[in-house]
N, C-alpha and C positions, 0 to 999 in steps of 0.2 A: 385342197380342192373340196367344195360342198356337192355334196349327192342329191340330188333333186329327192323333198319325199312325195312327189306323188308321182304318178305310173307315165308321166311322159319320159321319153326317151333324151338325154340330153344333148345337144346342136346337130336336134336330127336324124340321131343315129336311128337301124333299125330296131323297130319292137322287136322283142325274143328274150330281151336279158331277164336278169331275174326282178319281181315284182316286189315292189315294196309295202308295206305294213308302217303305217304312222304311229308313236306312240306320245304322249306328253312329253316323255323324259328323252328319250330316244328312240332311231329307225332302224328297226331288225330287218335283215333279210328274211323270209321266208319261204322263201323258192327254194327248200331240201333237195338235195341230189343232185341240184342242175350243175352241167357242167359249162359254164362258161370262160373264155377269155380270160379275164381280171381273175378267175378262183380257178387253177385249174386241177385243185384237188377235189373238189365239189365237194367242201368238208361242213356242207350244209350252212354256208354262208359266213360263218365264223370266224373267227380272227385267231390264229392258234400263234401270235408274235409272243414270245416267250422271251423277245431281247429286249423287253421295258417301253418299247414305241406304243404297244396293245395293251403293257398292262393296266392301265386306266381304266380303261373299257372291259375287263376281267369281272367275275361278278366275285363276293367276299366267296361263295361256295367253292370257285374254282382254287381259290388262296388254301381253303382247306380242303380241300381235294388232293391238291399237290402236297400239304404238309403229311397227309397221309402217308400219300405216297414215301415220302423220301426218310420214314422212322424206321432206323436199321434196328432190330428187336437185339437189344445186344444184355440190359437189364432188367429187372423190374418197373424202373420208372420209365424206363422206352416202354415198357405194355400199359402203364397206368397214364402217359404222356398220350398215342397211339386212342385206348377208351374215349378220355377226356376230348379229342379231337373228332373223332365219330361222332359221339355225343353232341356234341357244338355243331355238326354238319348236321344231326339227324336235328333237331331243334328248329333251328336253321330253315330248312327245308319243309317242315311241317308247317312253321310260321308261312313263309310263301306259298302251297299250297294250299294252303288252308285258306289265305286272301286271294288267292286266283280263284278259288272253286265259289267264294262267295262273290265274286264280281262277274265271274263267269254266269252265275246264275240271275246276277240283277241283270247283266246283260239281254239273256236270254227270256226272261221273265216279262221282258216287256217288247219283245219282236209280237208286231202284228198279226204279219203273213196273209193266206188267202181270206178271201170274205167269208172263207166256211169256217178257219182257222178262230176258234174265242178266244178271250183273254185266260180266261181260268186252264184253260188246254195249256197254251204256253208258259205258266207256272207251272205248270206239273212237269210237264217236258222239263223244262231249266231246270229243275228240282231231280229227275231222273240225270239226264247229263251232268251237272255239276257234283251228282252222288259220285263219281269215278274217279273224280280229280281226289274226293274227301276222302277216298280210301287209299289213294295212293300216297293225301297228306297222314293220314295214322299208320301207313307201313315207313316212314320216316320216322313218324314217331318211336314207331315200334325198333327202327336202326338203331336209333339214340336211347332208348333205353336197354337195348340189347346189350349194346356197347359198355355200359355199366353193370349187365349184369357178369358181362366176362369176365368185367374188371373185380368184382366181389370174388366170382368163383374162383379165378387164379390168385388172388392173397389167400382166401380159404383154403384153397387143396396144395399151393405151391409154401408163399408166405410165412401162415401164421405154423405150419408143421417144423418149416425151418429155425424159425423163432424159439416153441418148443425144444423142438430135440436139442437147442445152441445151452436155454436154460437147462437141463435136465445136465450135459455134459459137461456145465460148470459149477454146477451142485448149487445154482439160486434158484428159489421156489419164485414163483410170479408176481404180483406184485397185485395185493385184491383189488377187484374188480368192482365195478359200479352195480350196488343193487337197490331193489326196492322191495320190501315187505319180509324180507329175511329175516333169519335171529340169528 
C-alpha cells in the first residue's frame, strides 16, 4: 500500500493524522508524539520491526547501535571489538551531521522572509542555527575518538602490565623495541 506524500488525507479520510515531510530518497513521519490509530505507541513515527520486514528501511547507525548493544564484555577483544564499534558509530554520525548542518544552513541562507527581512540577515541566521547541529556533529566526533581512547587506556593499565608480569615470571626479558636517535 503507497502512502500519499503530500498532506492530503487518503479516500477522504479525516484531516488529523500525522503530517508528512517529502524527501528525494524517502517520506518520514514527522508528527512526534502523536498518537494515532496505525502507530499506537506514538513511537514518533518510526518503524521499530526488528522481524526483518523494517529492516530495510533501518538506517547503518541503528545496525551499530544494536551491535553495541548485544557485546557481552566477556575478554579483551569484546572491549577492543565494543571501542572499534563506537568508534565507527561516532564517525558515522559526525559525517551526517556535519552534512545536515551544511544543508541546513544552504537552506536557510537563502529564505527571503518579510520585506524588512535582507539577505545578509538570513546568512547569519543560517550560520547561527546551523552552528548547533555542528556542535552536536563534533560531540560525535568527540564519542569516536573517546571510544579509542578507552580502548588505549585499558591495554595500557589492564593489557601491557599483564603481559609484563607473564614475561618477568618466565624469566624472558622483552624483545627490543623500536627506536630512533638512540645508541
Amino acid at each position: 500500500m503507497s502512502t500519499p506524500t503530500n498532506s492530503a488525507p487518503p479516500n477522504g479520510a479525516p484531516s488529523g493524522g500525522p503530517k508528512r515531510h517529502t524527501h528525494k530518497e524517502r517520506t518520514y513521519n514527522v508528527n512526534f508524539g502523536a498518537n494515532t490509530g496505525s502507530n499506537p505507541g506514538g513511537n514518533s513515527g518510526f518503524s521499530d520491526d526488528s522481524s526483518g520486514g523494517g529492516a530495510s528501511d533501518r538506517h547503518q547507525g541503528d545496525r551499530l547501535i544494536h551491535m553495541i548493544e548485544r557485546i557481552e564484555i566477556r575478554s579483551d577483544k569484546d572491549i577492543i571489538a565494543m571501542a572499534k564499534a563506537i568508534n565507527h558509530l561516532g564517525r558515522e554520525l559526525y559525517l551526517i551531521l556535519g552534512m545536515r548542518a551544511e544543508e541546513l544552513n544552504g537552506v536557510l541562507s537563502q529564505y527571503k522572509g518579510k520585506w524588512y527581512t535582507f539577505g545578509a540577515q538570513s546568512r547569519i541566521k543560517a550560520r547561527l542555527v546551523s552552528a548547533h547541529l555542528k556542535v552536536s556533529a563534533e560531540a560525535a566526533k568527540a564519542l569516536g575518538v573517546g571510544a579509542l581512547k578507552m580502548a588505549h587506556a585499558f591495554d595500557r593499565h589492564f593489557v601491557k602490565p599483564e603481559q609484563e608480569a607473564k614475561q618477568k615470571r618466565n624469566g624472558k626479558q622483552a624483545r627490543p623495541t623500536f627506536t630512533i636517535g638512540e645508541d
